[in-house]
C-alpha positions in Angstrom: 241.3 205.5 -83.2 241.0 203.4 -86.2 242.3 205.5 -89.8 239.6 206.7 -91.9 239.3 207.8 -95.4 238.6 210.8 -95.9 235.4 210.4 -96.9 234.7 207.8 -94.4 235.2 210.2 -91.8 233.5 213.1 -93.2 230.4 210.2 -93.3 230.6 209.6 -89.6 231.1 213.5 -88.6 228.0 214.6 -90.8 226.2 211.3 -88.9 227.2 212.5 -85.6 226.2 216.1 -86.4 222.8 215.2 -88.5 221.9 211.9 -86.8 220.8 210.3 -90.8 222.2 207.9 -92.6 221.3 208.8 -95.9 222.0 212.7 -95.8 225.5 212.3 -93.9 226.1 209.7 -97.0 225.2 212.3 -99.3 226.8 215.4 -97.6 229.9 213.4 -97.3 230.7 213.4 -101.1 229.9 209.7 -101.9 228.5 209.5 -105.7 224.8 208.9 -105.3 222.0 207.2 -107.2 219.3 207.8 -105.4 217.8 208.2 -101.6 217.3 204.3 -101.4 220.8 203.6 -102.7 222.7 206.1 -100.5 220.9 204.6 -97.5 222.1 201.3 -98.1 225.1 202.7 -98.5 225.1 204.9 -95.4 223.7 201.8 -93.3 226.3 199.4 -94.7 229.0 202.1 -93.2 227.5 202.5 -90.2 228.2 198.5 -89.8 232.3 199.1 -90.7 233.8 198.5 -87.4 236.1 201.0 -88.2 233.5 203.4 -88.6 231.2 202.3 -86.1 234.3 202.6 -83.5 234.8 206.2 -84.9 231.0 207.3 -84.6 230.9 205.6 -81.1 234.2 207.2 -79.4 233.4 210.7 -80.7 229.6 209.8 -79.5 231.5 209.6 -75.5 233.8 212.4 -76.5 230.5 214.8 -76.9 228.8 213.4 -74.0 231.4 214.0 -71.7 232.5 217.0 -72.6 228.6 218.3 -72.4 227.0 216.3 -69.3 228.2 217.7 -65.7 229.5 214.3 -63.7 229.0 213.9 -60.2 232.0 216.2 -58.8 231.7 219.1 -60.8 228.4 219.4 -59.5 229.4 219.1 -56.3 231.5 221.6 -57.1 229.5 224.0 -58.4 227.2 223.8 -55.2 229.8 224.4 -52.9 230.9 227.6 -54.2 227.8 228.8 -54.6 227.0 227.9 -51.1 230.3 229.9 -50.0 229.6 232.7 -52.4 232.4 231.9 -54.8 229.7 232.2 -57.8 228.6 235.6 -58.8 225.7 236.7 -60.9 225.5 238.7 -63.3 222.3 241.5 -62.9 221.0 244.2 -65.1 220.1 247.2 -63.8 218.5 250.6 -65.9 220.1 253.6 -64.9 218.8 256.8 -66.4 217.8 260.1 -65.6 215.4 262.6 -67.4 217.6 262.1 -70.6 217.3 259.0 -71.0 218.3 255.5 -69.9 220.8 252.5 -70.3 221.0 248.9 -69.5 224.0 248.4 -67.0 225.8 245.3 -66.3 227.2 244.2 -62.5 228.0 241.4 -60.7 227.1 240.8 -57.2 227.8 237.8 -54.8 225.3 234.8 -55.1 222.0 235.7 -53.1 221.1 234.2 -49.6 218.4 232.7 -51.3 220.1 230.6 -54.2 223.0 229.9 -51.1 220.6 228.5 -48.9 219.4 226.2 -51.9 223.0 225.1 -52.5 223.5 224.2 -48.9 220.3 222.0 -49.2 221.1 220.4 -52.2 224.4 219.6 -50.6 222.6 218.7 -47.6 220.5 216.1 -48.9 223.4 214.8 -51.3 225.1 213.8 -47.8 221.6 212.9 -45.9 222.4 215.3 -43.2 218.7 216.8 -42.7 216.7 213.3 -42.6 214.5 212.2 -39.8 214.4 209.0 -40.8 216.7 206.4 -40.1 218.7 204.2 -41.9 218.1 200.8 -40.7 219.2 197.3 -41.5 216.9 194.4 -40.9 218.5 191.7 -40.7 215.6 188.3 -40.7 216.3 185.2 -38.7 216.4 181.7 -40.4 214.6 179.2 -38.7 215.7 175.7 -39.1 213.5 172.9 -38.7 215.7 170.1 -37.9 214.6 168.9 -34.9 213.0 165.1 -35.1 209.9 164.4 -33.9 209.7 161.9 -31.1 206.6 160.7 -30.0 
């Protein structure tokens, strides 16, 4: 990653967290004029390759580390599907004294198992009744001459 000033870098994390220009250039510390002026300025740093190459790494950073890929997933479906998973219920317990919430855990219903399996299922087209086919159209070449 590309060295920042300070300042530069408090810009591009108030960016990333607010998503404006103009306020992250403000929030940042920079000496401003007015709005007009601090979004010049905040636009003009958005075009610092330095900057810009901050902004977008962190930008992949978040997005991996918040959006499931393909294989976790996968994974998650398969354990629920074995019953790995367990959920969290709440039950009242109580009597003629009164009552209280209780937590528990108990193994992943048949239900949200079955779901899993189908999920899985069609991920792997294993419960199609259609075929896969490949069509594959002949050329015909016209190359014959004509005698007559």
């Amino acid at each position: 990653m590309a060295k920042l000033t300070p300042k530069q870098q408090a810009f591009a994390d108030y960016y990333i967290e607010l998503g404006n220009a103009t306020a992250a250039y403000k929030k940042a510390g920079y000496a401003v004029k007015s709005d007009n002026a601090a979004a010049v300025e905040g636009s003009k740093l958005l075009r610092n390759p330095k900057v810009k190459a901050y902004v977008d790494e962190r930008m992949e950073q978040l997005k991996s580390e918040r959006v499931a890929d393909q294989q976790e997933v996968l994974e998650y479906l398969t354990a629920v599907m074995r019953g790995e998973i367990n959920d969290e219920v709440l039950l009242v317990v109580g009597d003629e004294k009164g009552s209280e919430v209780v937590r528990r855990e108990k193994r992943s219903d048949t239900i949200a198992r079955t779901k899993a399996a189908e999920l899985l299922g069609k991920r792997y087209v294993m419960w199609t009744e259609k075929q896969q086919v490949e069509m594959v159209e002949p050329v015909f070449v016209d190359d014959i001459p004509e005698d007559d």
